[in-house]
C-alpha positions in Angstrom: -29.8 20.2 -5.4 -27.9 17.3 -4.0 -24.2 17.7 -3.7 -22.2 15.6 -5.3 -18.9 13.9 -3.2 -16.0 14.1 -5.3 -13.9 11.1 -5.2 -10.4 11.3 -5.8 -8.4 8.3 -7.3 -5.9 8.2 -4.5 -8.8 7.9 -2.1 -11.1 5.5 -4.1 -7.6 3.1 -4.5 -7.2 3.1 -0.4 -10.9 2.3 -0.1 -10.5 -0.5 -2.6 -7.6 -1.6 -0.7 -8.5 -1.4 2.9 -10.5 -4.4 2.1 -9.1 -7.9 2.8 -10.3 -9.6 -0.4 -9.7 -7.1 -2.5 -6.2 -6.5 -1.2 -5.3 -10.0 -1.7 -6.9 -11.1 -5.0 -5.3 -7.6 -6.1 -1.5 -9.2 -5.1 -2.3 -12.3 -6.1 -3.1 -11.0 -9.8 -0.7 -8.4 -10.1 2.3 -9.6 -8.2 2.1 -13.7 -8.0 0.3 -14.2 -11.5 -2.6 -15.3 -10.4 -1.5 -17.8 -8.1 -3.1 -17.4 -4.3 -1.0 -17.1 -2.0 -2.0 -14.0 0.0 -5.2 -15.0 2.1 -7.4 -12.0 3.4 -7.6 -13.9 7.0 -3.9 -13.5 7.1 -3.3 -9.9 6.4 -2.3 -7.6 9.4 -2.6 -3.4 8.3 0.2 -1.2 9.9 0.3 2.4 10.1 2.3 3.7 7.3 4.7 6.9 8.1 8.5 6.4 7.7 11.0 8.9 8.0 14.7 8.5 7.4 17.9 10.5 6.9 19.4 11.1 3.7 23.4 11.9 4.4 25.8 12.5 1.7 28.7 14.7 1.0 26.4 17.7 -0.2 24.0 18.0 2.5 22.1 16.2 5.4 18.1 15.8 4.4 15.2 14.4 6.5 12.6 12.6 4.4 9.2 11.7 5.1 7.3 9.3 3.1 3.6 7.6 3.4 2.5 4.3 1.1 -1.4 4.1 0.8 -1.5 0.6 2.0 1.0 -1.8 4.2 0.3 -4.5 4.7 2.0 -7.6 6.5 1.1 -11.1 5.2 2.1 -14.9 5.9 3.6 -16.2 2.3 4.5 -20.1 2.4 5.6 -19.1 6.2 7.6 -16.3 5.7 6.3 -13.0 6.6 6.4 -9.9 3.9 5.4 -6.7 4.2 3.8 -5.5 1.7 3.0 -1.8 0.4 1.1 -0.6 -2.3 1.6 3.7 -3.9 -1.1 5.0 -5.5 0.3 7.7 -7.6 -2.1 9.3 -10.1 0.7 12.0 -11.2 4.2 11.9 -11.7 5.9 14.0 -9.2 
């Protein structure tokens, strides 16, 4: 018997991802219409934890959040980061 890898969908969307063409023709159909203005040679991938501090009158609270993908490109010379959530559940 040959075991079978299970794939998850959070896992098969960073594969997908991770790759420069997919990662731009992906932003280029979903957030510019179509138009092409990301360019795989120009994408730079950045480690993704952020942590930051929630403070308001109730109580003090330390966050910590991780995006699948970021991502900083060159758009019509302006440099954007850009990060993508995979979320196959509602939490």
């Amino acid at each position: 018997m040959i075991p079978i890898n299970k794939v998850t969908s959070d896992s098969a969307c960073r594969t997908f991802l991770s790759n420069d063409v997919s990662f731009a023709s992906f932003i280029n159909a979903v957030v510019f219409e179509g138009e092409q203005l990301i360019h795989p040679e120009n994408l730079v991938y950045y480690e993704n934890d952020t942590a930051f501090i929630i403070n308001d009158s109730k109580r003090i609270e330390d966050k910590k959040r991780r995006r699948d993908i970021v991502v900083k490109s060159d758009i019509n010379g302006i440099y954007c980061i850009l990060g993508v959530e995979h979320q196959s559940s509602v939490d």
